[in-house]
C-alpha positions in Angstrom: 39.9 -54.5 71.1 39.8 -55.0 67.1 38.1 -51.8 66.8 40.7 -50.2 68.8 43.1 -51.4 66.9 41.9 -51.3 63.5 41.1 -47.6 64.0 44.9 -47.1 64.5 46.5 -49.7 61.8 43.8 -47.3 59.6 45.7 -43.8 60.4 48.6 -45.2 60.9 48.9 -46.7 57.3 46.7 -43.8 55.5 49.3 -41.4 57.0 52.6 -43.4 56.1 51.6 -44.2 52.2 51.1 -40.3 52.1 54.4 -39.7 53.1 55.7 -42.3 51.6 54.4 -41.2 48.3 55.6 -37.9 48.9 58.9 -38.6 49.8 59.5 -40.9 46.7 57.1 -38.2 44.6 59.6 -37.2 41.7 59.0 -40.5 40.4 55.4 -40.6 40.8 53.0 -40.2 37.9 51.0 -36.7 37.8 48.3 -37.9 37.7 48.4 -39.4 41.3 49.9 -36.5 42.9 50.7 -32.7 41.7 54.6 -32.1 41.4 54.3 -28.7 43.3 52.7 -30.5 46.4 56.0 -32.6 46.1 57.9 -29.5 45.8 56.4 -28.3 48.6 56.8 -31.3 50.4 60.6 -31.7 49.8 61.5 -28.1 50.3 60.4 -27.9 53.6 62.7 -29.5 56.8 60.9 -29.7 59.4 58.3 -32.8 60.1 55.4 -30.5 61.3 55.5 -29.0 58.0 55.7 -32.1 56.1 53.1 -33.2 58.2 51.1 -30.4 57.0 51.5 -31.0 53.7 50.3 -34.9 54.4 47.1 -33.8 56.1 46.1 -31.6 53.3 46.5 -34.2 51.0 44.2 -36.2 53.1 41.9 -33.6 54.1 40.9 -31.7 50.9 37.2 -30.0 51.0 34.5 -30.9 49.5 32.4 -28.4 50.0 33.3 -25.5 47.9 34.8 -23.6 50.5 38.2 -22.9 51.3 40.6 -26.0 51.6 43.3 -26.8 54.1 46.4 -26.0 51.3 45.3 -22.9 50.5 44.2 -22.0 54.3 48.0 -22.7 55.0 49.4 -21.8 52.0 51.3 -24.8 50.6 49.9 -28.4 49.7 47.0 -29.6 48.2 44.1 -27.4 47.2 42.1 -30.2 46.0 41.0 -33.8 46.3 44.0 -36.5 44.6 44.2 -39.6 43.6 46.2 -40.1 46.8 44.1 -39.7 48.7 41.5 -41.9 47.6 44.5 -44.9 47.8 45.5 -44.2 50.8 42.0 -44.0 52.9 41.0 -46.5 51.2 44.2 -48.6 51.7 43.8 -47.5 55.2 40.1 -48.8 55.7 41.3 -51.8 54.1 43.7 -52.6 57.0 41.4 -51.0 59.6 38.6 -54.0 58.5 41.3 -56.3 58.1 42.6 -56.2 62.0 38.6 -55.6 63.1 38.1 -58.8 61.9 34.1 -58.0 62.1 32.1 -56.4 59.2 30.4 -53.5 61.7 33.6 -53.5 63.5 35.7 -53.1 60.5 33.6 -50.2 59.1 33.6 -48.5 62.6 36.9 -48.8 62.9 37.6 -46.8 59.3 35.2 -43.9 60.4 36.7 -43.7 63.4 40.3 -43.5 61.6 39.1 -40.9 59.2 37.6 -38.8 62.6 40.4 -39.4 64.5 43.3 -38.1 61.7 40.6 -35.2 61.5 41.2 -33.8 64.8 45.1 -34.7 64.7 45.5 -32.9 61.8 43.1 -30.0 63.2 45.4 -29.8 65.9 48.9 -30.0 63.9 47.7 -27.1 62.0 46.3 -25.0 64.4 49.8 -25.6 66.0 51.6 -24.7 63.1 49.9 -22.0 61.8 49.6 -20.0 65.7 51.8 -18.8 68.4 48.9 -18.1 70.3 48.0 -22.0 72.2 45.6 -20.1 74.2 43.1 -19.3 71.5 42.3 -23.2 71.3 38.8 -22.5 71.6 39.0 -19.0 69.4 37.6 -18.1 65.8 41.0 -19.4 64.2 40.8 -22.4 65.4 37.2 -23.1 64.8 37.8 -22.6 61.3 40.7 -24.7 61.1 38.3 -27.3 62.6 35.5 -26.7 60.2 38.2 -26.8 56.8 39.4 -30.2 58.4 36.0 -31.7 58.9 34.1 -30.3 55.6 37.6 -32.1 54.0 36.7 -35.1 55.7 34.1 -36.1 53.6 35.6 -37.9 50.7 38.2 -39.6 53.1 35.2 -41.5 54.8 33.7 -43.0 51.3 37.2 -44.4 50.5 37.4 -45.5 53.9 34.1 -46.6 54.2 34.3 -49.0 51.1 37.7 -50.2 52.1 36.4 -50.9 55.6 33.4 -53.0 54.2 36.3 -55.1 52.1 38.8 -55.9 54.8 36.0 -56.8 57.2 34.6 -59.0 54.7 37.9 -60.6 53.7 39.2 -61.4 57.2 35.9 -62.3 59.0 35.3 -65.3 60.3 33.0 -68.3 58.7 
């Protein structure tokens, strides 16, 4: 049950500091976030494109290849310092409800994999008109952009999973 519920307090609290961040991101340092992700992030209404915008904060590739901002054409095109706060943040509560040090790191992962393939499915949603094409070349790719940017996210998750574990586990 801590896993369970680690693995959400993790999304859950990666996701809110980005948009937090974001929506608060005038006042925010450069250095932590780019001012035209803000812009993007301000000028647009609806949530699914704010959303968006979060997901390729917290998504960027790090492979080389093309990144989830510039697949969509607005948000991040690279890794930021957000991100790295906010996954790791998020690993931190994620280990912290876990309670258990394998638990706790499981439950980051699984936080990280599970955003992945929310956020796969946000954009896919976003981006198409087409739901049938689920399974298609589009969608694939979207999938393959999300999970290539989910490598960073699972160090900073991983490391904050191993310190809210071993904080909160018991003696």
């Amino acid at each position: 049950m801590g896993q369970i519920a680690g693995t959400l307090a993790g999304i859950v609290t990666a996701f809110a500091i980005v948009f937090i961040i974001l929506t608060f991101g005038l006042i925010i340092p450069n250095d932590v976030i780019r001012s035209s992700i803000v812009t993007d992030f301000l000028s647009r209404t609806d949530l699914e494109l704010k959303l968006t915008i979060v997901g390729t904060v917290l998504y960027p590739s790090s492979l080389g290849g093309i990144t989830l901002g510039t697949y969509v054409g607005y948000g991040a095109d690279g890794a930021t310092v957000l991100m790295a706060l906010a996954w790791g943040t998020g690993g931190l509560v994620a280990g912290l409800v876990s309670r258990e040090v394998a638990q706790g790191v499981l439950a980051a992962i699984f936080s990280v994999v599970l955003g992945a393939i929310l956020v796969w499915l946000l954009v896919f949603f976003v981006v198409t008109t087409d739901y049938s094409a689920i399974i298609g070349g589009e969608s694939i790719l979207i999938l393959q952009v999300v999970l290539e940017g989910a490598f960073y996210p699972a160090i900073a998750v991983v490391i904050g999973g191993l310190l809210g574990s071993g904080i909160s586990r018991e003696r």
